[in-house]
C-alpha positions as CSV (number, residue, x, y, z in Angstrom):
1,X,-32.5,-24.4,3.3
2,X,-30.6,-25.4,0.0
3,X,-28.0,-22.3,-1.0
4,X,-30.2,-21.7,-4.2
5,X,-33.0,-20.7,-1.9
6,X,-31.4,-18.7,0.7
7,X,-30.4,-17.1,-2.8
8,X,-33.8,-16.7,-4.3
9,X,-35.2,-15.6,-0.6
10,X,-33.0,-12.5,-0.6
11,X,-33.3,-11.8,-4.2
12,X,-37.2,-11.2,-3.4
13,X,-36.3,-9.3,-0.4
14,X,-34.3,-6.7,-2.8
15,X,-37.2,-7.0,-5.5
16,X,-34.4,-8.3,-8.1
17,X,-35.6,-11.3,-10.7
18,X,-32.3,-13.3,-10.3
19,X,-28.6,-13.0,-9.6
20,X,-26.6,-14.4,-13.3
21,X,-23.0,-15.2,-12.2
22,X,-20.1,-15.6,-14.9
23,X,-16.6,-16.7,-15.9
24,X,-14.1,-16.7,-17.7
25,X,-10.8,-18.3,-16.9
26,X,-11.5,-18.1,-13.2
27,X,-12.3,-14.2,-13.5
28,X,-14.6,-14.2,-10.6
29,X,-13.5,-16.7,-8.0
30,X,-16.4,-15.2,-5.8
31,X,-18.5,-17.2,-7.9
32,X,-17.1,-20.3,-7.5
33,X,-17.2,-19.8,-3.3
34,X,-20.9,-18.1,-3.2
35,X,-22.1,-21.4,-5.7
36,X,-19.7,-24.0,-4.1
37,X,-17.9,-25.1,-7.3
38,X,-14.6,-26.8,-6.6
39,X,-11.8,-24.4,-8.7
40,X,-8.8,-26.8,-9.4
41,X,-10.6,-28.1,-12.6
42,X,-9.7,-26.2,-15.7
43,X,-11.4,-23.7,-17.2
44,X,-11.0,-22.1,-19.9
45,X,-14.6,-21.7,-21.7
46,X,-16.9,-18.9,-20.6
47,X,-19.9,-20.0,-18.0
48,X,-23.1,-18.9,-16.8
49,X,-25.3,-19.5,-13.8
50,X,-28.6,-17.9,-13.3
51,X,-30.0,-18.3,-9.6
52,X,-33.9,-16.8,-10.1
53,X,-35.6,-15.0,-7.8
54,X,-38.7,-17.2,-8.5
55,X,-38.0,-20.9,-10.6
56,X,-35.5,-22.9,-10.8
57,X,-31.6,-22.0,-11.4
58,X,-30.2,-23.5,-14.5
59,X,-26.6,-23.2,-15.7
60,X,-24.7,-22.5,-19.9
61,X,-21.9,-24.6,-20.6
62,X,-19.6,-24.7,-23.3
63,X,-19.8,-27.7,-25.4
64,X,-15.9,-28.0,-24.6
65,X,-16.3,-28.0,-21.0
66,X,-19.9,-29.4,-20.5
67,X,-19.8,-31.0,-17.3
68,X,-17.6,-28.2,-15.5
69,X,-20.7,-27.3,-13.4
70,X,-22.0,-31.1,-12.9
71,X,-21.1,-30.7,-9.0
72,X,-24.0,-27.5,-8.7
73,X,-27.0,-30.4,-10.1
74,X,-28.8,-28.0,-12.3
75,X,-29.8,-28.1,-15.8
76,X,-28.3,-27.0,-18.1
77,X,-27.5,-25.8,-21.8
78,X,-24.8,-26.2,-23.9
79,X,-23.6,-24.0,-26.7
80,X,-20.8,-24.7,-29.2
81,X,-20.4,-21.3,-31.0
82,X,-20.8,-17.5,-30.1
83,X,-24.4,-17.2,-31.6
84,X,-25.4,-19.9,-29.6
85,X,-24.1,-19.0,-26.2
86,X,-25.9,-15.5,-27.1
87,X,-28.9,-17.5,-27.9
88,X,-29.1,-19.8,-25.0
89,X,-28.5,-17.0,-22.4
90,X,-31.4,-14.9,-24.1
91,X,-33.6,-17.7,-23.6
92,X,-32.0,-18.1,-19.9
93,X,-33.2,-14.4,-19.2
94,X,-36.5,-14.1,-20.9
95,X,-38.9,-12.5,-18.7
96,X,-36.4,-11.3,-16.2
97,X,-35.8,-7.5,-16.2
98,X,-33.8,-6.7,-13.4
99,X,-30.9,-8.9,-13.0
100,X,-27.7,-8.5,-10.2
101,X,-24.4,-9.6,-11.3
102,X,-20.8,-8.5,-10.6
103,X,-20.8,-5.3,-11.4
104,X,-20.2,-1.7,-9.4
105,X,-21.2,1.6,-11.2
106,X,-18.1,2.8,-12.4
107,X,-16.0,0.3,-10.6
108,X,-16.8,2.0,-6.7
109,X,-16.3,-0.9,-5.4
110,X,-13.5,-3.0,-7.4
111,X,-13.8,-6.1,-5.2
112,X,-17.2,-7.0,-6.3
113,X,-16.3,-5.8,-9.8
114,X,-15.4,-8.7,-11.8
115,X,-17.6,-9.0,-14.8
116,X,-16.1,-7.3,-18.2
117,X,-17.7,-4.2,-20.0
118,X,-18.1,-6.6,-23.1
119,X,-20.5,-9.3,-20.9
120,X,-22.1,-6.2,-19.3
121,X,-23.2,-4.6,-22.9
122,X,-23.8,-8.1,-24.0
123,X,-26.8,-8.8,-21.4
124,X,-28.0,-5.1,-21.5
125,X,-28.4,-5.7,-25.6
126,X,-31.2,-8.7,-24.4
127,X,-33.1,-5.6,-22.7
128,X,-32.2,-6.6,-18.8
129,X,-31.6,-4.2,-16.2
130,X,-28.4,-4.9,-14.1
131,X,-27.6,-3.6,-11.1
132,X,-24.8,-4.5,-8.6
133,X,-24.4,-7.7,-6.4
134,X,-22.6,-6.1,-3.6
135,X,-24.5,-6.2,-0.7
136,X,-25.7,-9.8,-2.2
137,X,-21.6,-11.0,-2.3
138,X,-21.8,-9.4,1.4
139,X,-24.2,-11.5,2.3
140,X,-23.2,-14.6,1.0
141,X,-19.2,-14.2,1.0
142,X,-18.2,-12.0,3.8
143,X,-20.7,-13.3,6.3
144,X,-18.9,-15.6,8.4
145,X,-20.2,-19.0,10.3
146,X,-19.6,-19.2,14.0
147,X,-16.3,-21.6,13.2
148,X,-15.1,-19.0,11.2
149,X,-15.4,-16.3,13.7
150,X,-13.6,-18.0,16.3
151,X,-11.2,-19.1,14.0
152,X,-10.4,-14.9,13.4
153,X,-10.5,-14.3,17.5
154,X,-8.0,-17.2,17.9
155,X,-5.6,-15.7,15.6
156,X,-5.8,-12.5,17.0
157,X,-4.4,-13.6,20.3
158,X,-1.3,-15.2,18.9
159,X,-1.0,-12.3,16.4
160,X,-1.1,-9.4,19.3
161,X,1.6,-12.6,21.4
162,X,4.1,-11.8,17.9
163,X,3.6,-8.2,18.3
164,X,5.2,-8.1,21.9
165,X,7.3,-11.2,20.8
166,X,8.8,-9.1,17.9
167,X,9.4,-5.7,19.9
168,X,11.1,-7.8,22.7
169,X,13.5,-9.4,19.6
170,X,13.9,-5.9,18.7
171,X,15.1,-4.9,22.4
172,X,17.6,-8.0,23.0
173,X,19.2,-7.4,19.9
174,X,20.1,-3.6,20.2
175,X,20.8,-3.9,24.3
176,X,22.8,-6.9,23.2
177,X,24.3,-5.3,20.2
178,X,23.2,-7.9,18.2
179,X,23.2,-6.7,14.7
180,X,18.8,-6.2,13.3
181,X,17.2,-5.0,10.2
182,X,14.3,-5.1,8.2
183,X,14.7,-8.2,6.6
184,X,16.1,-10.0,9.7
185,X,13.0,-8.6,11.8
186,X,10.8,-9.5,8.5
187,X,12.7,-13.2,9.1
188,X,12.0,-13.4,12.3
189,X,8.2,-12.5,12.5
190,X,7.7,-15.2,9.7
191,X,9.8,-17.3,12.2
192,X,7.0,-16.6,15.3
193,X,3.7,-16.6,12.9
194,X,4.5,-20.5,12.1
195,X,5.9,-21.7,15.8
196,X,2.1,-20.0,16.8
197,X,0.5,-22.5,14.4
198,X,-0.6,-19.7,11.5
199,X,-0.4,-19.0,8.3
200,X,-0.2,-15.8,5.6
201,X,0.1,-15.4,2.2
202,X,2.5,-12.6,2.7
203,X,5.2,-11.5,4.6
204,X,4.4,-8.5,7.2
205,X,5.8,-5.0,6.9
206,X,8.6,-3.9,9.0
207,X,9.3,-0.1,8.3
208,X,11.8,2.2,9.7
209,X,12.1,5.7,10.0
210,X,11.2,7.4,6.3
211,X,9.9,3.8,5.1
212,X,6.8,4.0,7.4
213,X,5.8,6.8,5.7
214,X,5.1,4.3,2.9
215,X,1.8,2.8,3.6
216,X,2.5,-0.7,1.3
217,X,6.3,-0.2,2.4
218,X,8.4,-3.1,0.4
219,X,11.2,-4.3,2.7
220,X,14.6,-4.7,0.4
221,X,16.8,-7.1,1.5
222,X,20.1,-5.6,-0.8
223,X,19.9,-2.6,1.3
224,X,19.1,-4.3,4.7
225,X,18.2,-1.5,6.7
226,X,19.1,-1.8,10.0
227,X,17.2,-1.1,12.7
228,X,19.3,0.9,16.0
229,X,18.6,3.1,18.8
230,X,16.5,6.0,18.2
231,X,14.4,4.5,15.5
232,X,10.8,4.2,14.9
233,X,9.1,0.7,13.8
234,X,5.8,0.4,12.1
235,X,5.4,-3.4,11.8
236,X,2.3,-4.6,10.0
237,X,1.2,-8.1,10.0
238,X,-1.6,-10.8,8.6
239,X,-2.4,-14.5,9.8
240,X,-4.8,-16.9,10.3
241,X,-5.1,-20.2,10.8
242,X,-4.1,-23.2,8.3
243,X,-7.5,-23.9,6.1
244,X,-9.4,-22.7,3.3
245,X,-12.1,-21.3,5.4
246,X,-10.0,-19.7,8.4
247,X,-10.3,-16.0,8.6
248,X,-7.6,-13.9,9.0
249,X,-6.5,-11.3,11.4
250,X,-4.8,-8.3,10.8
251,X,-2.8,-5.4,13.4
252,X,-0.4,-2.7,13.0
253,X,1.7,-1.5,15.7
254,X,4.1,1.2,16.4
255,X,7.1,1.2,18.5
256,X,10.3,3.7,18.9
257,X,14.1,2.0,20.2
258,X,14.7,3.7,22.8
259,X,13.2,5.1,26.3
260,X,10.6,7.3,25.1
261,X,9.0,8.4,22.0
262,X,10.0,11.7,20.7
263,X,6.9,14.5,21.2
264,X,6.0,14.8,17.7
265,X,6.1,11.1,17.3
266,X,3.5,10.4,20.9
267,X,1.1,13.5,19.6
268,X,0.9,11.9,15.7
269,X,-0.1,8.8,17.5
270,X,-2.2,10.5,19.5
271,X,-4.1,11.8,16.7
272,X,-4.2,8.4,14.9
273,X,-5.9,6.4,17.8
274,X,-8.2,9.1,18.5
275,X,-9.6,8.7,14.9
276,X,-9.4,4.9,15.3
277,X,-11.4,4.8,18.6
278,X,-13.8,7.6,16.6
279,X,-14.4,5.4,14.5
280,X,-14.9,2.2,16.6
281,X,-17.2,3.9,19.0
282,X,-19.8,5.0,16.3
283,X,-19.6,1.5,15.2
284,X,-20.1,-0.4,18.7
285,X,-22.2,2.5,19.5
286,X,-25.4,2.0,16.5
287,X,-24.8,-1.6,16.5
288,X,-25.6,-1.7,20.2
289,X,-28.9,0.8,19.0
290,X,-29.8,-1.6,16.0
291,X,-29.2,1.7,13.8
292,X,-27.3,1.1,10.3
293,X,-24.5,1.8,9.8
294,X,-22.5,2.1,6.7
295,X,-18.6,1.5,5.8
296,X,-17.9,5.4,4.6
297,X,-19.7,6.3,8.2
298,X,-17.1,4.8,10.0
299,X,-14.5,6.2,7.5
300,X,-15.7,9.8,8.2
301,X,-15.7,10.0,11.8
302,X,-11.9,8.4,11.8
303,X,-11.1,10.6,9.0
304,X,-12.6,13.8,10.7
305,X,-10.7,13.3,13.6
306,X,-7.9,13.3,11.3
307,X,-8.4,16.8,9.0
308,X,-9.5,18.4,12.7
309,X,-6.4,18.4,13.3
310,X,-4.6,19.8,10.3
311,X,-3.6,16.5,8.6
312,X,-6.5,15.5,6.4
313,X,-4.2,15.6,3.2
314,X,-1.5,13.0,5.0
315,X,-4.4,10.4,5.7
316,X,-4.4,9.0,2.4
317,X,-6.2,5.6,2.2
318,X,-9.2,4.2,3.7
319,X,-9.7,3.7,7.3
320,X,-10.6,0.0,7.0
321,X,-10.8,-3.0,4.7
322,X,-12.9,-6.5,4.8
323,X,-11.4,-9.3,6.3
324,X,-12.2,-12.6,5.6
325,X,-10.4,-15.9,4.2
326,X,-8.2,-13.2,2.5
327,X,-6.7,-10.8,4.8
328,X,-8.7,-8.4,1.9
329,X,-12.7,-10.0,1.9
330,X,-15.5,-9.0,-0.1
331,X,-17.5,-7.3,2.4
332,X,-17.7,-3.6,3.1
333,X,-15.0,-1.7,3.7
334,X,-14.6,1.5,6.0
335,X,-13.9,4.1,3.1
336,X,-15.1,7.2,2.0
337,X,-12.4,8.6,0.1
338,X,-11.0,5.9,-1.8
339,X,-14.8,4.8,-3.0
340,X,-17.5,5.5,-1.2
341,X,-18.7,2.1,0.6
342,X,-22.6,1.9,0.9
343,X,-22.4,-1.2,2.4
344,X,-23.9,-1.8,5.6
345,X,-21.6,-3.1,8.4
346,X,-23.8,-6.0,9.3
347,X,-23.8,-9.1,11.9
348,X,-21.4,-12.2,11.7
349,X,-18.9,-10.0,9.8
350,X,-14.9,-9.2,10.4
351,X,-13.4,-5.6,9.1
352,X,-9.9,-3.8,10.0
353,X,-9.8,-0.2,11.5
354,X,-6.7,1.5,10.5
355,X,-6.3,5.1,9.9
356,X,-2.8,6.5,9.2
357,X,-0.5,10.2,9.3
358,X,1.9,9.9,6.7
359,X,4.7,12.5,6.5
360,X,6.9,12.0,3.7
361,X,10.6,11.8,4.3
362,X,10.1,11.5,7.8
363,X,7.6,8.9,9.6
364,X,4.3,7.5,9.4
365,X,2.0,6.5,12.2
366,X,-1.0,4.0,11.5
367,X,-2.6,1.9,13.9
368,X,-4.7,-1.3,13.1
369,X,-6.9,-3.2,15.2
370,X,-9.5,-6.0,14.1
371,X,-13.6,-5.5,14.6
372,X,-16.2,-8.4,14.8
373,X,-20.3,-7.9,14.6
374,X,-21.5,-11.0,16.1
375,X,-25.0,-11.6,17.6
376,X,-25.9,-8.0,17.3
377,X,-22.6,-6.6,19.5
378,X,-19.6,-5.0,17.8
379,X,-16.5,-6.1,19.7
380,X,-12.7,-5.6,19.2
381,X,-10.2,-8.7,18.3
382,X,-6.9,-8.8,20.2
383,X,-7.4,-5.9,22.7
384,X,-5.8,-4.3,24.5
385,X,-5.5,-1.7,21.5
386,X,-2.2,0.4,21.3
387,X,-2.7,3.7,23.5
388,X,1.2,4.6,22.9
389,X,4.0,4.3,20.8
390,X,5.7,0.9,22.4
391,X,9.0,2.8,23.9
392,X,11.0,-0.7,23.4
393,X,13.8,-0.8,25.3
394,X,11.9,0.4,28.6
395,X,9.0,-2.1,28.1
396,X,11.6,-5.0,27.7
397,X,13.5,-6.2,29.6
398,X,15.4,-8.4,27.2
């Protein structure tokens, strides 16, 4: 089955007439991966695609860039001026009512918004209905081939390898009094993501003390913070495999240089992975029923956990994103607070779990692990989870 019909087929399933994707200067580069259209040629004239629920698709060109979608093999029209483009897409919609395209109800979902209030009026004005194509982008973006799957477990093994990896660094260099900060850590996790073969797009976070209180901490190099005994670590990191359709993974770990963790430090942790296995337990729990279950769902049993215990207000993102061939995907993410995700967690589909206690000034504790849905089984990437604070210079022996 052709894209265009595994398209249509869903479209009927939701009882919408067609899906009408657009651009402008690579607005909504969702579009070009859902529809397959190679994005290194320029653009810089508005496009429209209409895939039908029923019929045939059929793509507007501009007269400038008429060939820009040659590689899709649908008809097409071209306009030159405004009136025409208006025309042409009028005639590209007639006797279509309800339409899906980019678009979430006052932004609730900003990764699936990418179509402008000016292109939204513009197709209301020819009397169509349009609602939004996120589960659709689910379905056809975040849902991830077998490949890609195993491509996500693989780089979960050597990602959890750099965690220990980078704590033992951590140890040799204080036992050894080997000077270490954020950058050099920084430096030296890059370092241990490419001798493992992977990739990312962004360096990882390496937060000490007050900084991991800072959930998108930015390390600065002109202040080098150093890292000694009796600190706490947060280190964050992303990778995934070299290739456009490798799918990342993603972990956050905690560790404290010295023997032990202090009390207050083990029972915020404590609190943290409690909400993080609350949430991964309703998750494997109605995937193994075959019951839905939505992204906020999981949020609010994390997040429950959280506010039971007094620190609702220091918990202040989502408990989970999509993961996909950006360490951020397009499918549903595990939040409640930030939006609230409708989206159905469903099969063949790759999400974080992360909730966080932030105390600011002090510390923060947040602790990531990966989640797959394949083959109707939720499972976690790169177990064993974190159950403690890593107390580094016990566990190694550098």
């Amino acid at each position: 089955m052709t894209k265009f019909a595994e398209i249509a087929r869903a479209l009927r399933a939701a009882g919408i007439d067609g899906w009408l994707f657009y651009d402008f200067r690579m607005s909504d580069p969702l579009a070009y991966r859902i529809l397959g259209i190679p994005a290194d040629l320029v653009t810089t004239r508005r496009w429209f695609v209409l895939v039908p629920a029923e019929g045939e698709p059929r793509a507007l060109v501009s007269a400038v860039e008429a060939h820009r979608l040659d590689s899709l093999g649908l008809a097409h029209s071209v306009y030159k001026s405004l009136a025409e483009m208006r025309d042409a897409l009028r005639t590209t919609l007639a006797g279509r009512r309800r339409i899906a395209m980019q678009y979430s109800p006052e932004c609730a979902i900003p990764y699936v918004a990418r179509v402008d209030a000016g292109t939204i009026e513009l197709v209301r004005a020819m009397g169509v209905e349009i609602v939004s194509s996120a589960d659709l982008v689910q379905r056809f973006e975040a849902v991830l081939t077998a490949g890609q799957l195993q491509s996500h477990h693989r780089a979960a093994a050597k990602l959890r390898a750099v965690v220990d990896e980078t704590f033992e660094e951590i140890a040799r260099r204080v036992k050894h009094r080997i000077p270490a900060s954020e950058p050099w850590i920084q430096d030296y996790v890059m370092w241990r993501i490419n001798e493992h073969g992977l990739v990312t797009a962004e360096p990882p976070i390496v937060a000490v003390n007050a900084h991991s209180a800072n959930p998108h901490y930015s390390i600065s190099r002109e202040a080098n913070t150093p890292i000694a005994r009796g600190d706490f670590v947060l280190l964050d990191l992303w990778a995934k495999e070299p290739g456009a359709d490798a799918i990342y993974a993603d972990f956050t770990w905690t560790g404290y240089v010295e023997e032990r963790a202090p009390d207050e430090h083990a029972r915020i942790f404590a609190i943290v992975a409690a909400a993080r296995d609350a949430a991964v337990e309703l998750v494997e729990r109605r995937v193994a029923c075959g019951e839905p279950v939505r992204g906020r769902d999981a949020d609010r049993a994390a997040r429950e956990v959280v506010e039971r215990a007094g620190y609702g207000a220091q918990f202040v993102h989502r408990t989970g994103h999509s993961i996909g061939r950006e360490v951020h995907g397009a499918g549903a993410n595990l939040d409640s607070l930030e939006t609230s995700d409708h989206r159905m967690l469903i099969d063949d589909t790759c999400f974080s779990v992360e909730p966080g206690i932030y105390l600011e000034g002090r510390f923060g504790v947040r602790s990531e692990i990966d989640m797959t849905i394949e083959a109707g089984s939720a499972r976690v990437s790169g177990e064993p989870r974190q159950t403690e604070i890593v107390p580094i210079l016990a566990r190694y022996q550098a």
